[in-house]
N, C-alpha and C positions, 0 to 999 in steps of 0.2 A: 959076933963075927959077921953078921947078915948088916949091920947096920951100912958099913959104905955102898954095899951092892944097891940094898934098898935108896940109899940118897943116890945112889947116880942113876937109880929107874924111876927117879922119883917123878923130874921134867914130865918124861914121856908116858907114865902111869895115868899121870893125872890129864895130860890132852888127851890120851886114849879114851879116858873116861867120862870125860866129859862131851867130847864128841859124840859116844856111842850114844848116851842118856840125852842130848838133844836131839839126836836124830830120830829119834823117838818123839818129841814133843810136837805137833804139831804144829802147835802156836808157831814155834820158831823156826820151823821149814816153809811154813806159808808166808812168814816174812823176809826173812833171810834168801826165800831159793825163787819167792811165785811174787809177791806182792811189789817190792819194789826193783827186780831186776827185769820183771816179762812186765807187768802191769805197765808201767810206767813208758819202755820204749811204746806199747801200745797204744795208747792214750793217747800220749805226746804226736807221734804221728797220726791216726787218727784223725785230731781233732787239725793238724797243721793240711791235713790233706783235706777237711769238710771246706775250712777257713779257703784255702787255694782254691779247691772247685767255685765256692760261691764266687770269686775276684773274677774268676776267669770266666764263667757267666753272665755277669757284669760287665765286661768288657765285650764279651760277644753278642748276646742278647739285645736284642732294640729294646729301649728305654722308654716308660711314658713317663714324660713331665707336662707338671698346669704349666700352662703357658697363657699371664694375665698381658693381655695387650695384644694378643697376634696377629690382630687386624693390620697393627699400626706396620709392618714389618712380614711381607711374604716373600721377600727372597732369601732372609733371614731363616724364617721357618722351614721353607723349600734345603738351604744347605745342612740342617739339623734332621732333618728326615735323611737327607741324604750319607751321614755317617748315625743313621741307625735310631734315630732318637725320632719317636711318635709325640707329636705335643698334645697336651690332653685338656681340658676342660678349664676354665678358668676358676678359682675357689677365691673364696669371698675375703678371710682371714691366713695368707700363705704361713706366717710368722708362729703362729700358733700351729698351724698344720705340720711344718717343720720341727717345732718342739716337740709336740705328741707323738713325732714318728711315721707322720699319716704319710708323708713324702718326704725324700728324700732331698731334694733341691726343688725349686721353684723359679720359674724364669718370667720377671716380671719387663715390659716392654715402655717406657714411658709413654705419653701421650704427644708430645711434641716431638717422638723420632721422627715421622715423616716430614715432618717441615724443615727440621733440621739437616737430615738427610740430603733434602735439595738445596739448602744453600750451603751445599760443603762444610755442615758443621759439626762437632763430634756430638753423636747421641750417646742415650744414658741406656744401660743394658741391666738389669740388676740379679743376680745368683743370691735366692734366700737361700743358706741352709744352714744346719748346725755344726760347727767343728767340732764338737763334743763327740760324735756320734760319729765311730770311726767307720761303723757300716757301709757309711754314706759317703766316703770321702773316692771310693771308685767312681760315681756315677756323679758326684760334682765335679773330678777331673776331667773324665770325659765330656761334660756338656759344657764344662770350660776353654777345653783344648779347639772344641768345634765354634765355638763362639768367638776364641780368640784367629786362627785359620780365617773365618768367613771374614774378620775384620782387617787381615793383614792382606788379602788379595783384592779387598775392593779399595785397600787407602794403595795400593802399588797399580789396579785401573783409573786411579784420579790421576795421579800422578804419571803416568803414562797419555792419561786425557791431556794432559796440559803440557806435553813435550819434554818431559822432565824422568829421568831417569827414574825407574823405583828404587835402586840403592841411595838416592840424595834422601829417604827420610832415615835411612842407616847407616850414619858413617861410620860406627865402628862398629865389629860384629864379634862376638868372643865364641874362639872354638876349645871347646872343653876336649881334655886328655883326660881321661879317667883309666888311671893306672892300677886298678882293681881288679885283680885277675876273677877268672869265673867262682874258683873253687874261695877263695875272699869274700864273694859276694855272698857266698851261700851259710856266712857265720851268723847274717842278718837276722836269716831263722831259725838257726839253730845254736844263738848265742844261750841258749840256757842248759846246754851240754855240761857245763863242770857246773852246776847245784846237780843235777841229776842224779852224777856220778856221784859225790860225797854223799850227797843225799842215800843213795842206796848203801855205801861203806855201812855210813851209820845204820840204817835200818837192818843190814844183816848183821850185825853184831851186839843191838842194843839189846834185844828181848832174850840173849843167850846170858849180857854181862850181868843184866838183872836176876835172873835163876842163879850165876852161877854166885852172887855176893849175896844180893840182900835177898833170896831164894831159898838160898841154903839154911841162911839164917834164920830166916823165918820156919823152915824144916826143922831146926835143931840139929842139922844133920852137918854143920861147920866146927863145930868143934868138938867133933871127934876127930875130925879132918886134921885140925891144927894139933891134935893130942902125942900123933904120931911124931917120932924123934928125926924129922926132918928140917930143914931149913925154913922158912915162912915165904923167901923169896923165890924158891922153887917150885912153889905151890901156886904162887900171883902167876910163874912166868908158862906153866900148864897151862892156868885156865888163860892169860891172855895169851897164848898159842893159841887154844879152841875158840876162841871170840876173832881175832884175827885169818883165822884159818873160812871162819862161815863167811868174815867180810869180803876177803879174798873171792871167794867162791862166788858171792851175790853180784861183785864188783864182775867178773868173765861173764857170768851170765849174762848182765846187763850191757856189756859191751858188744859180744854175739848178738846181743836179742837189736841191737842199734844197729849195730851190720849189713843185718837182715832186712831191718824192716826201712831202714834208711835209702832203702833202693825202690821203694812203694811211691817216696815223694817224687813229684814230677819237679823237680830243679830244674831238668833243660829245658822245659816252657820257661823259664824266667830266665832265662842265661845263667846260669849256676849249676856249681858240680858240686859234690861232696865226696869226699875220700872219709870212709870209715872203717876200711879194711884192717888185716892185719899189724899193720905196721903201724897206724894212730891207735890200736889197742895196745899192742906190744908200749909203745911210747907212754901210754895212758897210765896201764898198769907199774910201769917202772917210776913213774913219780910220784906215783900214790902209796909204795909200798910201807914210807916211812908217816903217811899217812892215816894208813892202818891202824900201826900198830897206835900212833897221838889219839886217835879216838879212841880204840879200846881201852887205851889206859884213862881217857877221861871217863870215858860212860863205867871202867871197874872202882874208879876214883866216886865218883857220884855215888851208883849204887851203894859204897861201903856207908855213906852217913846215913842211907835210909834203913828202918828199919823193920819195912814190910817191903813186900813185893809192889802193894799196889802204890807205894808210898814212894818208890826208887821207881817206877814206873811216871809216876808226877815230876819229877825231878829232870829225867833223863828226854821225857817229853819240850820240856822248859828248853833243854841242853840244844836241842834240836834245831832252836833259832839260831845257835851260832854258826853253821855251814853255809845259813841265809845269809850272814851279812855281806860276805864280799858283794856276791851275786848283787843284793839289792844297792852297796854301796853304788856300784859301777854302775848300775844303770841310772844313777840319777846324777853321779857326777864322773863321768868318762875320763879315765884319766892313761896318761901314757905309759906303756908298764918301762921301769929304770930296772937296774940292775937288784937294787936291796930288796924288791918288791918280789923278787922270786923268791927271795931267802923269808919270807912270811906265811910261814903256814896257812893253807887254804886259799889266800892271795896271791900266791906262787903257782899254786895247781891251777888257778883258774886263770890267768895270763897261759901259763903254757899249754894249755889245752886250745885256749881259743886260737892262740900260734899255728898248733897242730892244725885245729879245721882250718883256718887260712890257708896251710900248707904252706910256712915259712918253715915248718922246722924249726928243733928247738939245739942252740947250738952244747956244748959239751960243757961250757963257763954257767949258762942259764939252768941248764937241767941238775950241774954239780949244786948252786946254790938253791933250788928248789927243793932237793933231798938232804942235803947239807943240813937246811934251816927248818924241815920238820923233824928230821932224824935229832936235832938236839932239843928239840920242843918236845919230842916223842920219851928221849931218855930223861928230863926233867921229872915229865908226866909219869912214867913209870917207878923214878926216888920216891916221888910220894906215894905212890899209890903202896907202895913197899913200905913205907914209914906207916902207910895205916893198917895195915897186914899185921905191922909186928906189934899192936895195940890187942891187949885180951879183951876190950871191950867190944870188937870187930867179933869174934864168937859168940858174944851173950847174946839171947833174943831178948826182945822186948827192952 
């Protein structure tokens, strides 16, 4: 007479239960609640606000660069002092000095500029540095931008010397529109927003799927679970309640903890805004939902073929690269997001996220195919995971 009561408490027996025994675990509160939903906004900014300061230093700071030839060229030198740049000693081997890092650029002066110079003719300027070495690429800009200025005002007083307009060496002049709004610009730095986010799904829900599959198993303490006169697929759809429920959890954390700390970067020194508030969470969390649950049911998927903890721990680790590929796809081959591309799990969530920080918004056609095409990748992933549930070899240890 107890048996239908007991299957229809079954769902919520088993999320109860499992939830309460993790929240217990330590392991899986420091990853799931500390590790990657606080750590991570941390870091991330952090290290984007060290990188900032240092640029904006660089650009304010007077510069000492070797400067081999300075003889041959002092009013040259004179307008490089004059936006900030100290010329400094001449070194023997610049080329090597640049590789090792000893400096940054090197401003080498030919010996024939001054002859050159007076008979109106174009002299040789040379910039050693490394392009490899993005450190450097602040303070070659600048001593380029000043070298290029000092060269465009004295070729527009020859030509003025000689009765001749300074526009006759520029007939045509291109004026750029750059139709980038601020908050657009500001996806530049923070294009690695959607890894972060999946990234964190996964991490809150992995180290729960592992205890609660191949955990259990390893306990002996799974089948006696399955002993009980309930369905097998009420039991998967508990514990992935409780695994979905910590992602869920990790997923707000980390979007609050972004909120928060996303208003530390200085974006208005670079013309840029960023909108991280309510409403690109609200947005975030609604296309990630069917997200969710596609990972819990891979990493409850995974875990079932190990048959240790530390062993479904290797596994789910492995799994971990796959949230990396869009991310790293995109940044090596840019591509325009089309309509199907939302309907691809993971490739979906990451076009509409980076929409969101744009602040195009994501329209009602984009966001339906975005949840559409995980929500059916999510219920595949769950058939199976249910097709391994109802295997007796899924309770044996060892």
């Amino acid at each position: 007479m107890k048996t239908p009561a007991i299957r229809s408490r079954t769902f919520i027996t088993v999320f109860l239960k499992e939830v309460r025994e993790n929240l217990r675990d330590r392991r899986t509160l420091i990853s799931a609640l500390l590790t990657g939903p606080l750590l991570a906004p941390l870091m991330f900014v952090m290290v984007l606000n060290i990188a900032l300061q240092r640029e904006f230093d660089k650009a304010d700071k007077s510069l000492s660069v070797p400067v081999i030839g300075a003889e041959y060229a002092p009013n040259l030198l004179n307008a490089l002092k004059a936006g900030g740049v100290v010329p400094g000693p001449a070194i023997a081997d610049p080329e090597q000095s640049v590789r090792k890092q000893e400096n940054d650029v090197v401003l080498r002066i030919a010996p024939d500029y001054a002859t050159s110079w007076r008979k109106g003719e174009p002299v040789q300027v040379e910039l050693i540095y490394d392009s490899s070495q993005r450190d450097a690429n602040t303070t070659v800009e600048r001593v380029s931008n000043l070298v290029e200025i000092y060269a465009r005002q004295q070729g527009a007083m020859r030509l003025v010397a000689r009765g001749l307009s300074p526009g006759t060496a520029v007939p045509v002049t291109v004026a750029r529109r750059d139709q980038a709004s601020a908050q657009a610009r500001g996806v530049l730095m923070f294009g690695m927003l959607p890894y972060f986010f999946v990234l964190t799904i996964y991490m809150g829900g992995m180290y729960l799927a592992i205890d609660l599959t191949a955990g259990e198993r390893e306990r002996q303490s799974l089948e006696p679970l399955f002993a009980n006169p309930v369905p097998r697929w009420k039991i998967l759809a508990g514990k992935l309640a409780a695994i979905c429920a910590f992602s869920t959890l990790s997923l707000l954390i980390s979007l609050v903890a972004f909120g928060i700390v996303g208003r530390f970067v200085p974006v208005e020194k670079l013309g840029m805004e960023l909108e991280l508030g309510p409403r690109f969470s609200a947005s975030v969390l609604l296309m990630s939902l069917p997200l969710i649950v596609l990972l819990a049911a891979l990493q409850s998927m995974v875990a079932a073929f190990a048959k240790s903890y530390r062993e479904a721990q290797t596994y789910l680790s492995l799994l971990l690269l796959v949230p990396a590929i869009p991310s790293a796809l995109l940044s090596v081959f840019p591509l325009k997001a089309q309509d199907w591309m939302y309907a691809m799990p993971l490739l979906g969530q990451h076009f509409g996220i980076m929409q969101l920080l744009r602040g195009d918004g994501l329209s009602m056609h984009q966001l339906g195919l975005c949840m559409g095409g995980s929500a059916a990748a999510a219920l595949l992933a769950v058939l199976v995971t249910a097709q391994l549930y109802r295997s007796e070899r899924l309770a044996i240890s060892g």
